[in-house]
C-alpha positions as CSV (number, residue, x, y, z in Angstrom):
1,X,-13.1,-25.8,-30.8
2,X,-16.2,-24.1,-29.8
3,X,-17.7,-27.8,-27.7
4,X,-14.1,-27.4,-25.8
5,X,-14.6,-23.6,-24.3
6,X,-17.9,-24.8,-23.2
7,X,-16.1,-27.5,-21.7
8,X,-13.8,-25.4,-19.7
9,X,-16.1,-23.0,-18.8
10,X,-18.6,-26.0,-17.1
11,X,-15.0,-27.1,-15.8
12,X,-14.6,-23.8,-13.8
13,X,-17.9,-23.4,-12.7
14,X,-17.6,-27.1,-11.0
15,X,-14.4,-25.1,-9.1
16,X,-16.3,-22.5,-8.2
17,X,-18.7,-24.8,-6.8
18,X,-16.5,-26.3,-4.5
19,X,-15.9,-23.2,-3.1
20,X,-19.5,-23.0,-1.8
21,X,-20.9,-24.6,1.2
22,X,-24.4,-26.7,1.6
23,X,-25.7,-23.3,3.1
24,X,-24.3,-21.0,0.7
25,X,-21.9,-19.8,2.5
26,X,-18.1,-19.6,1.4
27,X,-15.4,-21.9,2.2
28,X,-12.4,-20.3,4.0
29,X,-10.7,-21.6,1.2
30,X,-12.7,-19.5,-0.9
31,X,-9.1,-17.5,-1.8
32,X,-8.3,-20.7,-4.2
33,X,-10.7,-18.6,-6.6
34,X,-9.2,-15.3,-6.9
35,X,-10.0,-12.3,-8.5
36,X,-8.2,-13.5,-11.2
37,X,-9.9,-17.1,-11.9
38,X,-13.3,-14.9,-11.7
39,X,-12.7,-12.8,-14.2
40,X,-11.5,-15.8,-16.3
41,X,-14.7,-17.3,-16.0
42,X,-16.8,-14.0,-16.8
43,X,-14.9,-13.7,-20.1
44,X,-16.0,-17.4,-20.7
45,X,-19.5,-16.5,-19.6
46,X,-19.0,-13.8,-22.2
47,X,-18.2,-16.0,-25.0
48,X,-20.6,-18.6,-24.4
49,X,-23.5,-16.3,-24.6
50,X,-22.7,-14.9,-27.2
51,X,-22.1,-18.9,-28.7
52,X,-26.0,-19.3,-27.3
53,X,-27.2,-16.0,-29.2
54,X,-26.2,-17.9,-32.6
55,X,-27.0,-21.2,-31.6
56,X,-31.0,-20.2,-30.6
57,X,-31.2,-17.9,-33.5
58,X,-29.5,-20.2,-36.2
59,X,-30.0,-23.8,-34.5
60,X,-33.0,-23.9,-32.3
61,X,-33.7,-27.1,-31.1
62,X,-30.1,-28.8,-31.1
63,X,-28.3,-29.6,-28.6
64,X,-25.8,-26.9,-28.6
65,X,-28.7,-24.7,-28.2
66,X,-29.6,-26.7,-25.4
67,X,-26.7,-27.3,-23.7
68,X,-25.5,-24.1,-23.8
69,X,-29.1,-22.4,-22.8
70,X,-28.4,-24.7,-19.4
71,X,-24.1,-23.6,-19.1
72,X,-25.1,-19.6,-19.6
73,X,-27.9,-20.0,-16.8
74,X,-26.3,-21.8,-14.6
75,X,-22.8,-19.4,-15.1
76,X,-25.1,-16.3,-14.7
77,X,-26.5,-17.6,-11.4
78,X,-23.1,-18.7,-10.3
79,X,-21.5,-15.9,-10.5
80,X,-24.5,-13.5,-9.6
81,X,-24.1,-15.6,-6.2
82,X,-20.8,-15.3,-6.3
83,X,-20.6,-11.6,-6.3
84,X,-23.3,-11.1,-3.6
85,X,-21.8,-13.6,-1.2
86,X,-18.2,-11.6,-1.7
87,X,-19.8,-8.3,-1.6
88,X,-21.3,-9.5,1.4
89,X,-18.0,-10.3,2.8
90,X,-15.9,-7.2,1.8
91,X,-15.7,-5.5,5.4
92,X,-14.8,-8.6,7.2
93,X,-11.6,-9.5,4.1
94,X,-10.6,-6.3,4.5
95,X,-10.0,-6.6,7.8
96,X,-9.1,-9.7,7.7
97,X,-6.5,-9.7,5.1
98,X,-6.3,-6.1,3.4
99,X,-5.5,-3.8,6.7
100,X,-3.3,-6.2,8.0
101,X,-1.3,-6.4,5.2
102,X,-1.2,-3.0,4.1
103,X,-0.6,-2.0,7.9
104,X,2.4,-4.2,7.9
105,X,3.9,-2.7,4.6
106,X,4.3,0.3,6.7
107,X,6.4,-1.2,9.3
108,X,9.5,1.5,8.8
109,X,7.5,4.5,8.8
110,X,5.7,3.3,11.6
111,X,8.7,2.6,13.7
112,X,10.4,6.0,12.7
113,X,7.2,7.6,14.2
114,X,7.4,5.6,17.3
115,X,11.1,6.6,17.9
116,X,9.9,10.6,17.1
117,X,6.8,10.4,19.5
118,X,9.3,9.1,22.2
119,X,12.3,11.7,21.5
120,X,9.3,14.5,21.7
121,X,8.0,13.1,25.1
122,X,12.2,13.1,26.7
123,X,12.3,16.5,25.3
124,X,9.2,18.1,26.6
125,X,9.5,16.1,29.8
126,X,13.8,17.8,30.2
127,X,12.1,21.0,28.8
128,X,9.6,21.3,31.7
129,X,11.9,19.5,34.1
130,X,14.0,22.5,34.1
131,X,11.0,25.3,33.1
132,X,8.4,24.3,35.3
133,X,6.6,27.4,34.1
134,X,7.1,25.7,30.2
135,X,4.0,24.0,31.0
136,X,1.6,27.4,30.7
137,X,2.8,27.4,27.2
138,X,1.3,24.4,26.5
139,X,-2.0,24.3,28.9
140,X,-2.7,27.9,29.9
141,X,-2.4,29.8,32.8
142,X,-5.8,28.8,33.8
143,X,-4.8,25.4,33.6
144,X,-1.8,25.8,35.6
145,X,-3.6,28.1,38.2
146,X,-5.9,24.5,38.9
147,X,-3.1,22.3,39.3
148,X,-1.9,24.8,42.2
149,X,-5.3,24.6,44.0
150,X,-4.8,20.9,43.3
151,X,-7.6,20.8,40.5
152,X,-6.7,19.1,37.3
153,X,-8.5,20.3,34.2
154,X,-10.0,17.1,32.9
155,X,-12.6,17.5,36.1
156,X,-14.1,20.0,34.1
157,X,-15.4,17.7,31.2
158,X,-18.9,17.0,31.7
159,X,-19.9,13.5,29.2
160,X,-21.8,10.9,29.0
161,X,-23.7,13.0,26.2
162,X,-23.7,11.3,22.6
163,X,-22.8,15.2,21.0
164,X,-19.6,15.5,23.4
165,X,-18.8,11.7,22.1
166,X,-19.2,13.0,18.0
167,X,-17.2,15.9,19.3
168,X,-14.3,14.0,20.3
169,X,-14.7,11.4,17.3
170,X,-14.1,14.0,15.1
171,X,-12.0,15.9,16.7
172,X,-9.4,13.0,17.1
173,X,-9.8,12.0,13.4
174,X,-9.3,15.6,12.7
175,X,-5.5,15.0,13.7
176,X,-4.9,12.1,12.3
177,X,-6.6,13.7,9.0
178,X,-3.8,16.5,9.0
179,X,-0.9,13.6,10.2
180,X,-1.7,11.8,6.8
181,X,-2.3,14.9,4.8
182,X,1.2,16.1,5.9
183,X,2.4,13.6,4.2
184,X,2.1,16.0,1.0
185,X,4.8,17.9,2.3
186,X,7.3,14.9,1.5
187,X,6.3,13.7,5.2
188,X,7.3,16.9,7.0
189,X,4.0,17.5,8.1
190,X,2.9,14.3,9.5
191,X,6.6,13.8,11.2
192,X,6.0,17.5,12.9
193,X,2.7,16.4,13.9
194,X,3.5,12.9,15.7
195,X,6.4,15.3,16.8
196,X,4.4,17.8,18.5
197,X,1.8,15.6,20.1
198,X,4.7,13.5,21.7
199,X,6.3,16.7,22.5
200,X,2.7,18.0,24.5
201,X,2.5,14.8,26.1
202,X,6.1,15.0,27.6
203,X,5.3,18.9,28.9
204,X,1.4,17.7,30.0
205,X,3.0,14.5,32.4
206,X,6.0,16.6,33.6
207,X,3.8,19.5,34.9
208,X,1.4,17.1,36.6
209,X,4.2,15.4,38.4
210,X,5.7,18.8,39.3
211,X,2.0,19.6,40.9
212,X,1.5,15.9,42.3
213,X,-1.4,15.4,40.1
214,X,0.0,12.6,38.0
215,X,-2.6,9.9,39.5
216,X,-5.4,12.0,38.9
217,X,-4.1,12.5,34.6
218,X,-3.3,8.9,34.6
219,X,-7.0,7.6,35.7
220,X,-8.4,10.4,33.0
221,X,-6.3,9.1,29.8
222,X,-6.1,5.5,31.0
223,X,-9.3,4.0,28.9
224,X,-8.5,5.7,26.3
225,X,-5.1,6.8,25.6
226,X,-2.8,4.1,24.4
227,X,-5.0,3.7,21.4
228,X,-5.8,7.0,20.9
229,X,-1.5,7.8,21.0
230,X,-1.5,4.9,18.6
231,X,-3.7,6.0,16.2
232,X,-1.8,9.4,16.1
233,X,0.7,7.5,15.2
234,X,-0.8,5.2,12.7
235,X,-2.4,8.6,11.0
236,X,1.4,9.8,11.0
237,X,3.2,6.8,9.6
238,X,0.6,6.8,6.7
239,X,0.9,10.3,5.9
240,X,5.2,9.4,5.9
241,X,4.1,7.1,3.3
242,X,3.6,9.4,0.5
243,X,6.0,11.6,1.8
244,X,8.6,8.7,1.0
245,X,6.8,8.6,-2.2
246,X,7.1,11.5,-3.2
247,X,11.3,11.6,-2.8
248,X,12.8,8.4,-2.9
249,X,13.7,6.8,-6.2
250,X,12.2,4.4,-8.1
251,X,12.0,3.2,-11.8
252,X,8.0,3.7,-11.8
253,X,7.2,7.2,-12.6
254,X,6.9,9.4,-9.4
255,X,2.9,10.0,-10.0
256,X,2.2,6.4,-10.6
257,X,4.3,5.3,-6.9
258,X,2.8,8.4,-4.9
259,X,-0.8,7.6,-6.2
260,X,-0.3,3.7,-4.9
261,X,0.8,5.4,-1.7
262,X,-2.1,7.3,-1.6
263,X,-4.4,4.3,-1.7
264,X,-2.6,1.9,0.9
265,X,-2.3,5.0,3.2
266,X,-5.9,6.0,3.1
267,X,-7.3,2.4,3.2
268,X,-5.0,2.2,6.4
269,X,-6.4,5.1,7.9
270,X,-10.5,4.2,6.8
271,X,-9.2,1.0,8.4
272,X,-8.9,3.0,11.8
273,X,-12.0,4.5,11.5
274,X,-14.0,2.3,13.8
275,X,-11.2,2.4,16.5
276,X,-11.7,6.4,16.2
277,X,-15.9,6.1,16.7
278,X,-14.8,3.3,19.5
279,X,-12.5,6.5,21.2
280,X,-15.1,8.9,20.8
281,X,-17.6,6.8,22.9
282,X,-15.2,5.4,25.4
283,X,-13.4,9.2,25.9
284,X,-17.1,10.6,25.9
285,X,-18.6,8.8,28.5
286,X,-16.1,6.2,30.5
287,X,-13.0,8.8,31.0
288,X,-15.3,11.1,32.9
289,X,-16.6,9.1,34.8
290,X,-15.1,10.1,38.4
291,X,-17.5,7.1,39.6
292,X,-16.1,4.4,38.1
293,X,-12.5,3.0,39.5
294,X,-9.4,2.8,37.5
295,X,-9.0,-0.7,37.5
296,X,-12.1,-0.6,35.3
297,X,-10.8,2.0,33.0
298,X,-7.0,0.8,32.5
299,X,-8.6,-2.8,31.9
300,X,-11.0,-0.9,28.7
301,X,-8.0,0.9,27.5
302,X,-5.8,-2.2,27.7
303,X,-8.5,-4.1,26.2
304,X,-8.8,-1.5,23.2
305,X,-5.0,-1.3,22.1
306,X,-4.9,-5.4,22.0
307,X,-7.6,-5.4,20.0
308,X,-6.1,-3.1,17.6
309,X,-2.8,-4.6,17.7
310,X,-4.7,-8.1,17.0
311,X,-5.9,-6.6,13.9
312,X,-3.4,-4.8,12.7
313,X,-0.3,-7.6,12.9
314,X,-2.8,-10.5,12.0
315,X,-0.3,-13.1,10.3
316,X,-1.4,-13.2,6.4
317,X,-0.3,-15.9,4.1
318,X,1.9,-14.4,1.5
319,X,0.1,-15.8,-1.6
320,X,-3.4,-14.3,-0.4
321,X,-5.1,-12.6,-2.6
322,X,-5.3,-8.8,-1.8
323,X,-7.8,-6.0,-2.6
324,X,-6.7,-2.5,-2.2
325,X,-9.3,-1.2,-3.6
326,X,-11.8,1.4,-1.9
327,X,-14.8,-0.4,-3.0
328,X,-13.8,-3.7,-0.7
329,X,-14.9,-1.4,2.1
């Protein structure tokens, strides 16, 4: 009974072996050993040492103590490898498999945000269309007092400092924080956010066309807007998340579904962390820049939301494994 766990155990550990390259590298069908088939073969692990505890202290000198002194090595070293090799790994799965995936799941409240962020930018365009003067609501008088002397606020910004780039990193994540966290207010929050914002961007690009300065906003924003408007929206549809959580029906308990939200939303947004510190450098010290030509810019900020877009609808096969846990990061 006991020679046929051992057995199965050296059986597994053959599997896992597979899995590994001459170099020690993993296969990239390394998900044919899941999460699950692991812990399968720690419990065996588990059993077999505790089979080699007996064996050396009742039995030294047999071959079960021998045999089994070799299969608890070479398990331990196995999966010690193992473990390093996919905690090596962890960002580049997550990215590859877990953002992806979880981003996808979001698909409706993504869309509803999309559809809200364009209804604010008719309205606050048809609301300044008809108020021009709507516009010192939104930017100041100051602001509106430049674009009559044909001066366009954004001249002002002095970069190309790495402090001005941190302050824009966190002030952008700063939104998106509150988007998601709106989402505690069953999703109120985070809808009157993405709202808002598309509401400001409708008012900001109808006042600069009433002034003529639309060409001089457009070469500003164009590195970095589309994916910072994205992310905005991202930050929103994540936040809706738990907001949908939190009302809709279900047989789970409402706790146990708005505490699974709560995880997929916030890996989602961690997940969009790099794309805000890429913003904060791109809006700190290429927006700015009056000497470089917009060709140069639009290309960066075209560049930017395709490679978001690449990660974020990366196909995934259906029966991949996936980690949702914090610690993959």
């Amino acid at each position: 009974m006991r020679r046929t766990r051992w057995d199965v155990l050296s059986s597994k550990l053959d599997v896992l072996d597979q899995s590994l390259t001459a170099n020690g590298k993993l296969r990239s069908a390394r998900s044919n050993v899941g999460h699950e088939a692991i812990e399968e073969i720690v419990l065996d692990y588990r059993k077999a040492l505790s089979d080699f505890a007996i064996a050396r202290a009742r039995f030294p000198g047999t071959w079960a103590a021998r045999h089994l002194a070799q299969l608890v090595a070479r398990a331990n070293h196995r999966l010690r490898t193992d473990g390093e090799q996919r905690k090596g790994l962890g960002l580049a799965q997550f990215y590859r498999v877990t953002f992806p995936r979880l981003f996808q799941r979001m698909r409706t409240e993504i869309l509803l945000c999309v559809a809200l962020f364009l209804v604010g930018i008719l309205l606050g365009v048809a609301l300044t269309t008809l108020t021009p003067t709507a516009g010192a609501a939104f930017l100041g008088h100051d602001a509106i007092a430049g674009l009559e002397r044909g001066e366009i606020w954004t001249d002002a910004i002095q970069g190309g400092s790495s402090m001005f780039s941190a302050a824009i990193a966190r002030n952008n994540m700063k939104v998106a924080m509150t988007a998601w966290a709106g989402g505690l207010l069953a999703g109120i929050g985070s809808l009157y956010i993405v709202f808002f914002n598309g509401l400001m961007l409708g008012v900001i690009v109808a006042t600069t066309v009433h002034y003529a300065m639309q060409g001089a906003l457009f070469e500003f924003i164009s590195a970095h807007g589309p994916l910072e408007l994205t992310l905005i929206l991202v930050a929103g549809a994540a936040g809706l998340h738990m907001g949908r959580a939190m009302i809709s029906d279900g047989d789970r308990p409402r706790g146990q579904r708005l505490a699974e939200a709560a995880k997929t939303s916030l890996l989602v947004l961690l997940g969009c962390l790099p794309f805000f510190l890429t913003l904060g450098f791109i809006e700190g010290f290429l927006s700015p820049a009056a000497s470089l030509p917009l060709s140069l810019k639009l290309s960066v900020g075209i560049a930017l939301e395709l490679a978001f877009i690449a990660v974020a609808l990366r196909p995934v096969p259906a029966n991949h494994a996936l980690d949702v846990s914090v610690g993959s990061l």
